[in-house]
N, C-alpha and C positions, 0 to 999 in steps of 0.2 A: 133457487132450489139447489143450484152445483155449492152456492157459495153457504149453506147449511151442513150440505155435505161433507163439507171441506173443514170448518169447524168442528162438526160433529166427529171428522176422522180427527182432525189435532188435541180436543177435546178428550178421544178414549185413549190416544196415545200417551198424553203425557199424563190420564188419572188411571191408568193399569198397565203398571209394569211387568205384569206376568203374560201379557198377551202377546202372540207372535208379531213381531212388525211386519207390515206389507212389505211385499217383496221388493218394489223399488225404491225401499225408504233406506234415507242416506246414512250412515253409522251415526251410532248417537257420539254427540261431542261427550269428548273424558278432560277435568281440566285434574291438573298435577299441580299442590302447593306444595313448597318445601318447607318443612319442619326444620327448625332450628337443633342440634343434636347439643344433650348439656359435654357427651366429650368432646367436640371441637372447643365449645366454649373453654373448661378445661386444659386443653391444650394450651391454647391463646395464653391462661395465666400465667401455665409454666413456661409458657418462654419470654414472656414477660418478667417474672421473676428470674430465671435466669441471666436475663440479661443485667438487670438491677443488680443481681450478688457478683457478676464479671466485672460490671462497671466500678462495683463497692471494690472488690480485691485488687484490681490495677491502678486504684487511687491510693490504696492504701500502700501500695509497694512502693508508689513514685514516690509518696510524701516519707518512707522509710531511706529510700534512696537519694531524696533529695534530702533526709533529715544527718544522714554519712556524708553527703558530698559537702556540708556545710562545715562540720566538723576538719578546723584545720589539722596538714599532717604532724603540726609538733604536737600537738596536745594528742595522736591516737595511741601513742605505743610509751607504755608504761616501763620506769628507771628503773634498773637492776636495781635489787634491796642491796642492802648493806647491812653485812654480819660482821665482818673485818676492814676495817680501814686504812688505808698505806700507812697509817703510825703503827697501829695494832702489829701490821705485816711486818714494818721494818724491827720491831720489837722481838720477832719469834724470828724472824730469817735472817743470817749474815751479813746477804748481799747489799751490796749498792751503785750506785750508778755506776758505770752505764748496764749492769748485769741483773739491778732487779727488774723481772720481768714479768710479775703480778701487781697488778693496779688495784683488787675489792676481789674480796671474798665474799661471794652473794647465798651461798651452802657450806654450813658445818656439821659434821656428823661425830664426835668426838671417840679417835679407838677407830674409825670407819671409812670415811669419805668427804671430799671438797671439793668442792666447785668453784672455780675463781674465774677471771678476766681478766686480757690482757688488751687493751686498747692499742690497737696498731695505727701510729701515725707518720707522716712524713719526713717529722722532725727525729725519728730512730736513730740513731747514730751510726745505726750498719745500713741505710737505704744508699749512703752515697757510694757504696762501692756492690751493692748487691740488688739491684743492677743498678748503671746512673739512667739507660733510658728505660728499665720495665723494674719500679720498684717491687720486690718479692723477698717476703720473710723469708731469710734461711730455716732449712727444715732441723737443722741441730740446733738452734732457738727454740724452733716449738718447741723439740724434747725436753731442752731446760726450762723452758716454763713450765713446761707440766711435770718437771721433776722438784722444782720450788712449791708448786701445787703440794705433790707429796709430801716435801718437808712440812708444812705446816701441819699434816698431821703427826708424825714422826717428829717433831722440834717440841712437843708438849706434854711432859712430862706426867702433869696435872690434868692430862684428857687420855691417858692412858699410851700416850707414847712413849720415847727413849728420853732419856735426863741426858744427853750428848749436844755439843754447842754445834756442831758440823756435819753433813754428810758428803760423803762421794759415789760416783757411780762405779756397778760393780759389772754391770752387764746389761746390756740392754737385748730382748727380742721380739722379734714381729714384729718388728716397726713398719708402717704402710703412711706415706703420705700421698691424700686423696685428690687435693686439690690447692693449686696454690692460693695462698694468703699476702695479701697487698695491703697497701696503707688505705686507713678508713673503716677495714676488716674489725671487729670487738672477737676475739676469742676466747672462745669458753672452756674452760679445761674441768672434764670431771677424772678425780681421781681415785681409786677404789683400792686402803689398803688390805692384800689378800693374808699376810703372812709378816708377823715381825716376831724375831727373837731378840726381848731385850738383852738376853746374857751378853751375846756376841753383837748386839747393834745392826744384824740384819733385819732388811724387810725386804717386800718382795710386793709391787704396786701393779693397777694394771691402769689405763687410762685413753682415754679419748677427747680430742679436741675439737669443737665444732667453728663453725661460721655461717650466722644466719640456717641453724636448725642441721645442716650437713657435715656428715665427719670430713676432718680435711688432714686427719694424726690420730694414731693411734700406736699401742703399741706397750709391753710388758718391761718394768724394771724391774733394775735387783740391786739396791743401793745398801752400803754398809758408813754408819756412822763414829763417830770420829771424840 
């Protein structure tokens, strides 16, 4: 009879849920599944793909970097063009050894401006006495190369210069020398002329000379031809 009982009470309990449970019945059990959520999954992709386009970009960089570090250093850096050639040069300028101090004209602006180079080496003929242990271009050298710079715009009759075989200097100002220049140095001389009166064979130049991209000369003539 008890064990009727007993059924009969497990019986209404668990087939009607709206009726109050006996007072010493235990809490009913609650079970908790977790649902999978689609943003974490979400998640997971993006950094998944993140990680993929990190790994794509830092392969790509090495293999750029490693494709520069193959490349040897004679082949990275490209030869001054050549507009004028030491024939061309000795053609239109007086000078000659030990005095001409333009090696290629790499800029002609004809009536305007040039650009030339002078290759500084050891074998100079003024290194043995300037200095014998810190060789250093003298700074009134640069001015004369960049004053030969000048002539060659000025010595071309047929590019709107003077019809005169020679010039000399008339005055030089604002001369600044920035940095010295040693053998090994390539200098670059741009020259810009501001002012020429062919009646009387003045001109009036300004100019700057670089090394490796930095002014190292600069500085205003006033030369009168001949």
């Amino acid at each position: 009879m008890a064990s009727s009982v007993l059924s009969h009470s497990l019986f209404s309990t668990l087939t009607s849920p709206h009726s109050p449970p006996p007072e010493n019945a235990p809490p009913p059990l609650s079970v908790s599944v977790k649902q999978p959520f689609a943003t974490s999954r979400s998640h997971a992709v993006a950094a998944n793909f993140n990680k993929i386009r990190s790994l794509t970009a830092s392969c790509a960089a090495s293999d750029d970097h490693a494709s520069s570090a193959e490349l040897p250093i004679e082949l990275k850096y490209p030869a001054f063009p050549t507009v004028m050639d030491i024939n061309q040069i000795r053609d239109i300028l007086p000078h000659r050894f030990p005095f001409l101090l333009v090696d290629r004209v790499i800029e002609f602006t004809p009536g305007v401006s040039a650009v030339a180079i002078k290759n500084v080496t050891i074998n100079d003929n003024f290194f043995p006495g300037h200095f014998p242990e810190r060789p250093i271009m003298p700074g009134v050298l640069m001015i004369e190369a960049m004053a030969q710079v000048g002539g060659l715009i000025m010595l071309q009759p047929e590019e709107g210069g003077w019809s005169g075989s020679s010039f000399f200097f008339a005055g030089i100002d604002k001369v600044r020398f920035r940095k010295p220049v040693i053998a090994g140095d390539t200098l670059v001389m741009r020259m810009n002329l501001v002012k020429l009166q062919k009646r009387f064979g003045i001109a009036k130049l300004e100019g700057k000379a670089y090394v490796g991209g930095e002014v190292v000369c600069e500085g205003e003539f006033l030369m009168v031809g001949n």
